[in-house]
N, C-alpha and C positions, 0 to 999 in steps of 0.2 A: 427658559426664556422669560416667563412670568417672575420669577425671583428676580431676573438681572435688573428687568424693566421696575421693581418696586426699590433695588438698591440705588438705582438710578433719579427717580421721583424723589425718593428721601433724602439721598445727598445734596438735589439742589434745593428742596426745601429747606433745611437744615442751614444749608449755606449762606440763604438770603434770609432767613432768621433767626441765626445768628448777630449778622453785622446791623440788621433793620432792628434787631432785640436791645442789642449796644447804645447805637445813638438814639433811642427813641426814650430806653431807660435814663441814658446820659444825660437827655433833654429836662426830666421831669425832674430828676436829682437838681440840676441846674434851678430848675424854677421853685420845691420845695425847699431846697436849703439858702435860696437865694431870700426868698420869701422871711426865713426865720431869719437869716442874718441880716436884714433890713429894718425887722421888725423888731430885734430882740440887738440887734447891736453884736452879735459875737462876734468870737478872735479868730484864729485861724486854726488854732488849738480843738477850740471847740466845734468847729466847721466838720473838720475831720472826724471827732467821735459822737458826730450826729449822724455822717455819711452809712452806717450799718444800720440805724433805728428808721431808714427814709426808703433803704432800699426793698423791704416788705411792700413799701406803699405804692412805692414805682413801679414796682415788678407787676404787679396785682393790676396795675391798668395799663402796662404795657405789653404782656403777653398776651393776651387776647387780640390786642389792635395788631400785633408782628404777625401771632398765626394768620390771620387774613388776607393781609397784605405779601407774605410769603405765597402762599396758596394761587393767592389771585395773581402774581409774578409769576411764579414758575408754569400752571396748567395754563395762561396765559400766550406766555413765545410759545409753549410745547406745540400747543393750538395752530398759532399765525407762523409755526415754521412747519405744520404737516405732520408733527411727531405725531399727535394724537388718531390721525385719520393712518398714516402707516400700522401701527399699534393695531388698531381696528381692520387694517388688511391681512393680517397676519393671522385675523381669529381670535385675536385678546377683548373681551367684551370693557367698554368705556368704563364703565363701571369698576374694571378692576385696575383702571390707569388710576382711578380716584379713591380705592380703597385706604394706600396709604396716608395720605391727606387724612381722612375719616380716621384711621389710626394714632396716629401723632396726635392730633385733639384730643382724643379718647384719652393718651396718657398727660398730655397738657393741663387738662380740665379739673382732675383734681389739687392737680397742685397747684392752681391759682384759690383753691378753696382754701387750699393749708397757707398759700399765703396770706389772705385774706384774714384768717386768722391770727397769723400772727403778727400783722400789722397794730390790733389791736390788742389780742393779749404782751407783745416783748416792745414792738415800734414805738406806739405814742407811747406808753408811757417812757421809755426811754428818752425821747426828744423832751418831753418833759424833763427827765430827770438832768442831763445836760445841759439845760437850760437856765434850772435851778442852779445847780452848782456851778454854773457860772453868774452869778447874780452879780456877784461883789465884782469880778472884773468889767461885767457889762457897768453896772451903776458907775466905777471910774471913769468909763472910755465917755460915758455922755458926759458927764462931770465935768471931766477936763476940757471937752469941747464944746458943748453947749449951756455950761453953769447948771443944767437941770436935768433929775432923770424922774421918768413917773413910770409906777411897778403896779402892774395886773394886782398884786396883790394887795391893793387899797393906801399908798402913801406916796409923797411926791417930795423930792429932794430939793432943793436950791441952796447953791453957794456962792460966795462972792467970788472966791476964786478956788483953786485945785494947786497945792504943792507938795509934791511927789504923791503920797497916802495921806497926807494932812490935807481936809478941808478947815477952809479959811469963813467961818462966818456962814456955816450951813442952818439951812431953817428948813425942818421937816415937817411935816401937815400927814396926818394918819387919819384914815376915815375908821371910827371906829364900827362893830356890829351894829350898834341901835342906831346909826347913822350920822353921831356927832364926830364932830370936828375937832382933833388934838395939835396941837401947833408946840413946837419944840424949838427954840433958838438957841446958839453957844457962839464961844468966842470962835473953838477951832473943835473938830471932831477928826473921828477915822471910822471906816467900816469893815466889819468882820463877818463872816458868813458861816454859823454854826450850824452845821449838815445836820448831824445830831439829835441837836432840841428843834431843827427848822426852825431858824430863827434869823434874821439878819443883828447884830450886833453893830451898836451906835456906840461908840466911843466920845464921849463930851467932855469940854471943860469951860466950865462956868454955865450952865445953861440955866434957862426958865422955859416954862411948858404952863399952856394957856389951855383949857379945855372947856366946855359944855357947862352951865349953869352957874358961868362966874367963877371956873377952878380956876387958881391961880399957883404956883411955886416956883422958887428959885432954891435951884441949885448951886453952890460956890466950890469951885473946883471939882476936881475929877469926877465922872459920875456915866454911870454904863446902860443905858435903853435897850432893850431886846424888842423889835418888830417882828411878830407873827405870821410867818408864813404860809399857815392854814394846814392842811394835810398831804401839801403835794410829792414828797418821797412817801409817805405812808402808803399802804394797801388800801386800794378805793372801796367803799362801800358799796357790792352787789346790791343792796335793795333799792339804792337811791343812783344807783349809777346807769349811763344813760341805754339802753340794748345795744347798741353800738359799739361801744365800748366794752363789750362782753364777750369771752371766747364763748365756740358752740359749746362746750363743755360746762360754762356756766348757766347758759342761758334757760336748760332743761329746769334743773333743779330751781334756779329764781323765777319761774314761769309758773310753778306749781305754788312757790312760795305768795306771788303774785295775785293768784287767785285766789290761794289763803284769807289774802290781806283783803281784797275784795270782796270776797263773802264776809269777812268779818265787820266791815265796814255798810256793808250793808244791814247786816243785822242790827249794827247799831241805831242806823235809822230808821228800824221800823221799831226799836225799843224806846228810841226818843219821841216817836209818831203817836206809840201804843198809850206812853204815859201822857204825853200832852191827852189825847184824849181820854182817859180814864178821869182825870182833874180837870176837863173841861177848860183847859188853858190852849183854847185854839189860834192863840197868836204864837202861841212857841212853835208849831208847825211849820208855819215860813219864815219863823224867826232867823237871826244868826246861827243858832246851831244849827238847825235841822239845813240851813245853805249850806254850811260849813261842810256838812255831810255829807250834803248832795256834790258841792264840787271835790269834796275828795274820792268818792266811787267814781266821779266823772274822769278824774285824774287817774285813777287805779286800774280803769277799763282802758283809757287808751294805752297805757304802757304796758296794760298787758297784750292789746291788740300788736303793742309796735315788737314784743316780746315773742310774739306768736309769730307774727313776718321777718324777724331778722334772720332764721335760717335759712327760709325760705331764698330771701336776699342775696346772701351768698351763694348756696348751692347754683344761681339762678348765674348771677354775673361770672360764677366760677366755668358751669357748662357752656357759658356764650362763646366759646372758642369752640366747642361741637358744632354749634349752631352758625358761627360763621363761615367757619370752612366746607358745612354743610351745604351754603350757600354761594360764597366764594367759589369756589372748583368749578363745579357747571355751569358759575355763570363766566365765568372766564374763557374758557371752553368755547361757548356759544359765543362768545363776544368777539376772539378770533384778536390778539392785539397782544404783541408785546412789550410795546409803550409802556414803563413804569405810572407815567402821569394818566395816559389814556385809563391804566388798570386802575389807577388810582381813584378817578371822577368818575367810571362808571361802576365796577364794582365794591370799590372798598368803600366810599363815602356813603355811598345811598344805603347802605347793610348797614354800617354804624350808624346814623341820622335816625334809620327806622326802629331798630334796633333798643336804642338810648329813648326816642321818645315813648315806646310803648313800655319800659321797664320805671322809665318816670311816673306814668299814667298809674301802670298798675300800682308801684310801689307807694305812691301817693294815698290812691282809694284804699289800699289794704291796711297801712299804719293807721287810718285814720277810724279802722274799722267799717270802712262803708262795701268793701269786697272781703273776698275771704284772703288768707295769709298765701296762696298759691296764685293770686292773682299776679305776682310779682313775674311769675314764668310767662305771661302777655305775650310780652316781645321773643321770646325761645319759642313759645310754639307756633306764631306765625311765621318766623325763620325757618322753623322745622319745615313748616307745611310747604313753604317755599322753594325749600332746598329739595324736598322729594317729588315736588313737582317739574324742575328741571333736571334732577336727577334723570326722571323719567322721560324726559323731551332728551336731554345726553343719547340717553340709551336707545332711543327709537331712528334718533341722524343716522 
């Protein structure tokens, strides 16, 4: 009897979480790729092989909000149709209507971890990388339609007009590193996107290029510019890259590297402190360097605090699907309501709202260093304590 009743609870969970998994995923795919193709101008081409680098991301905050909302659905009518009190005449303890629930989280919960992960180690950087190698067709499509396109990566285009691949009378402006201003004019140009060297290729003919400090040159006839792309198909740099952006697989090893660098930098400032005083040069103490010093240990300590929190982080929003159908199920229960919207404004919103502000809170104070990296668990363990509180009110009905 107890197997039939747990095949029964799963299939209908399973079933409204599913379809609730679908459109809520569908939703966010919608609003992330709608976002980049707004923002970045791509084709339709490129829409589609963004759609697999977006779905880590969706998944990752759409499975936790389904399992709840399934949970709180189904134990929900089970409730406000008697199933649950039949169940309970028969001798089956409430508790074990709710086990499965408890179950299917339990195996949910990590794999929103491994999502999470790979959003960040395969996801962004691929929407990056698609993004990139659409550069040259984005750059035409504004081209053609608004005379002008201006690129994250520090240069802004304008032409008189656009015929086919021939720009007509484009003038380019590059913000260089030290911050100066390079301006580039020609009669007609074209552009080309070399993956390769990361490089966007300007194809000119007749140009002059105006730069910083009174540069001036002209070019007569044919003549080919390479615009710098920076490092964005390269492999990102672990020590300067953000914890965020880091699988749990790096984050161990760059944590320790971290505080390497920390110690080391602090030694430095007590060797800059030791000599200023030895030589009685007590202005170089609060001078530039020894600032210099001081905000880079300051720099060194929060990223190692936010380095110390970002597993934390994860593991924490990964179990929130324990935590919510920990909560979900008995309060559904007790609520007696098969109303999708009734389930919806009393138990799915008020768990998420509380939920989300307490995992802000924490998450907040602990990068910041001012709690410890476990603070992030805030919102889980007040969930928790909640959920076995009603568990326990379940179980005494």
């Amino acid at each position: 009897m107890t197997s039939r009743i747990t095949r029964y609870i799963v299939g209908e969970i399973v079933k409204i979480f599913v379809v609730a998994l679908f459109t809520l995923t569908l939703l966010i795919l919608l609003i992330g790729v709608g976002r980049e193709l707004l923002r970045e101008g791509l084709g339709p081409l490129s829409v589609l092989q963004l759609l697999p680098y977006v779905l880590p991301l969706s998944l990752q905050h759409s499975v936790p909000a389904t399992a709840l909302f399934s949970v709180c659905c189904v134990y929900g009518r089970m409730s406000a149709d008697g199933e649950v009190s039949t169940i309970k005449a028969i001798g089956v303890s409430p508790l074990q209507v709710i086990k499965p629930a408890l179950v299917f989280a339990v195996v949910l919960s990590p794999c929103v971890v491994v999502l999470s992960d790979l959003t960040v180690s395969w996801g962004k950087p691929g929407v990056s990388r698609v993004v990139l190698q659409s550069l040259e067709d984005i750059a035409y499509r504004f081209l053609q339609s608004q005379h002008t396109y201006s690129s994250s990566h520090g240069f802004t285009i304008h032409v008189q007009d656009v015929d086919g691949r021939r720009l007509i009378h484009p003038t380019v402006k590059i913000r260089s590193r030290n911050g100066s201003l390079i301006e580039l004019t020609a009669r007609e140009g074209s552009l080309r996107l070399d993956s390769d060297a990361e490089t966007l290729v300007l194809h000119v003919t007749d140009s002059q290029v105006e730069g910083g400090g009174g540069f001036e040159g002209i070019w007569p006839g044919e003549t080919e510019f390479r615009i710098s792309l920076g490092k964005a198909l390269r492999k990102r740099d672990v020590s300067s890259a953000s914890p965020s952006a880091l699988s749990l697989l790096e984050i161990g090893p760059e944590t320790i590297a971290q505080e390497r660098r920390t110690r080391q930098a602090i030694g430095e400032l007590a060797a800059h402190t030791g000599f200023a005083l030895l030589g009685a040069r007590w202005e170089e103490i609060a001078g530039s360097g020894g600032v210099a010093l001081e905000e880079k240990i300051k720099g060194s300590k929060y990223r190692m605090a936010k380095l110390h929190t970002e597993p934390w982080r994860r593991w924490s929003q990964g179990f929130s699907c324990l935590c919510f159908v920990l909560v979900g199920a008995p309060l559904a229960i007790i609520t007696r309501t098969a109303d999708y919207w009734t389930n919806f404004g009393i138990c799915f919103l008020p768990t998420m709202v509380l939920y989300y502000a307490l995992f802000i809170l924490g998450f907040d104070q602990a990068k910041s260093g001012a709690w410890p990296p476990y603070a992030v668990w805030l919102g889980n363990l007040v969930l928790i304590t909640i959920g076995i509180t009603l568990l326990d009110r379940v179980r005494r009905c």
